[in-house]
C-alpha positions in Angstrom: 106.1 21.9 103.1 105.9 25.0 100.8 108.5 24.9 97.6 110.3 28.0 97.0 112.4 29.3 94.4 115.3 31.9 94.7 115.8 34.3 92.7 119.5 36.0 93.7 121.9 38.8 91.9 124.3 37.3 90.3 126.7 40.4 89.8 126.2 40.3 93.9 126.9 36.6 94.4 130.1 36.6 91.7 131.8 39.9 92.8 131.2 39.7 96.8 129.1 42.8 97.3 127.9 42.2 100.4 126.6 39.3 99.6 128.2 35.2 100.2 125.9 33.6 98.1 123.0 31.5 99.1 123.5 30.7 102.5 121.8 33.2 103.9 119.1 32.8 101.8 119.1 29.0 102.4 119.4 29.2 106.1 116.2 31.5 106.3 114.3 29.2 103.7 115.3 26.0 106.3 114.5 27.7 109.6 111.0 29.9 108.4 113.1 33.2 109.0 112.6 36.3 107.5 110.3 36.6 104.9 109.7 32.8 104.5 106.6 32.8 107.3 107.6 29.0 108.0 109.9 26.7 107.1 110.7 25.7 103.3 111.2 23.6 100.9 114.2 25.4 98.3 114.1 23.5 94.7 115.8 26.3 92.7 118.3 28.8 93.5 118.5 30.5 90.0 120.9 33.7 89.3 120.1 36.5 87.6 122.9 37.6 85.1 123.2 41.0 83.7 121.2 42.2 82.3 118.6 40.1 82.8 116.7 38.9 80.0 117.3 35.8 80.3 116.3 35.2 83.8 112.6 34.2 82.6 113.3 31.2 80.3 116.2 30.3 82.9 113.1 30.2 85.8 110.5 28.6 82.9 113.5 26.0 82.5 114.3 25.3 86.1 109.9 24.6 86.6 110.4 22.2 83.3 113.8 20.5 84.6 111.9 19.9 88.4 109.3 18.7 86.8 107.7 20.9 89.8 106.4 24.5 90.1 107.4 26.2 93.0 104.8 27.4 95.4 106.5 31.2 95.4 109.5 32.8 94.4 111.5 35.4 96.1 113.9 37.8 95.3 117.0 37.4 97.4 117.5 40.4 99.8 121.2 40.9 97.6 119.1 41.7 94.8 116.0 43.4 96.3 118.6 45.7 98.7 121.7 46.3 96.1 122.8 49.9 96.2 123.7 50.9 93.7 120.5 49.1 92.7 120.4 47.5 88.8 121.0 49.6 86.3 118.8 47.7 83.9 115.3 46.7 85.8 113.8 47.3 89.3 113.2 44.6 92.0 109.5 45.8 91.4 109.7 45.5 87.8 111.1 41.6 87.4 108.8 40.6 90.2 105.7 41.4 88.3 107.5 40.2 85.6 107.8 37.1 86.6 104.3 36.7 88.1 102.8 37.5 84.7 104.6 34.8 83.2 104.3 32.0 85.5 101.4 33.6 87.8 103.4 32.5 90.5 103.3 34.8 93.6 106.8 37.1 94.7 108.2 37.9 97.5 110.4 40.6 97.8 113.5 39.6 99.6 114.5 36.5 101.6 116.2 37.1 105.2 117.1 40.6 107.2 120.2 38.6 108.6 123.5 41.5 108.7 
């Protein structure tokens, strides 16, 4: 089974903008809906906290803690969809982000459930 890490907003997820948290996410990781092309594994679920910097040690310490390195990583559909969008990076921008630190592929968003 593929392992997949999470990548959600965490303004998002605290304040209720449209988004409940990770069960959306989680339900299309278990069930191989939207942008996970079959079912998954989830071993992180990791917020990202305005304004953002520290979202790549937080990932680097999640892959040290598991003792595992997830097969991809994608950006919840919170974060990849917010409008207004982040004022500090774009969904683009901490994708390739990531993958040049941990040359681990992204996936922009996570489910297209309303």
């Amino acid at each position: 089974m593929k392992k997949v890490a999470i990548v959600g907003c965490g303004a998002y997820m605290d304040q209720g903008y449209g988004c409940p948290g990770v069960w959306r996410c989680l339900k299309a990781a278990a069930m191989g809906d939207g942008l996970f092309d079959e079912p998954c594994q989830v071993i992180a679920f990791i917020k990202c906290n305005c304004p953002g910097r520290p979202i790549l040690s937080n990932i680097g310490m999640a892959i040290k803690a598991l003792e595992m390195k997830p097969d991809v990583i994608h950006l919840s559909s919170c974060l990849v969809n917010a409008k207004p969008g982040c004022p500090y990076m774009t969904p683009q921008e901490l994708g390739q982000n990531i993958e040049n630190k941990f040359g681990i592929k992204v996936i922009m968003g996570t489910h297209d459930y309303p």
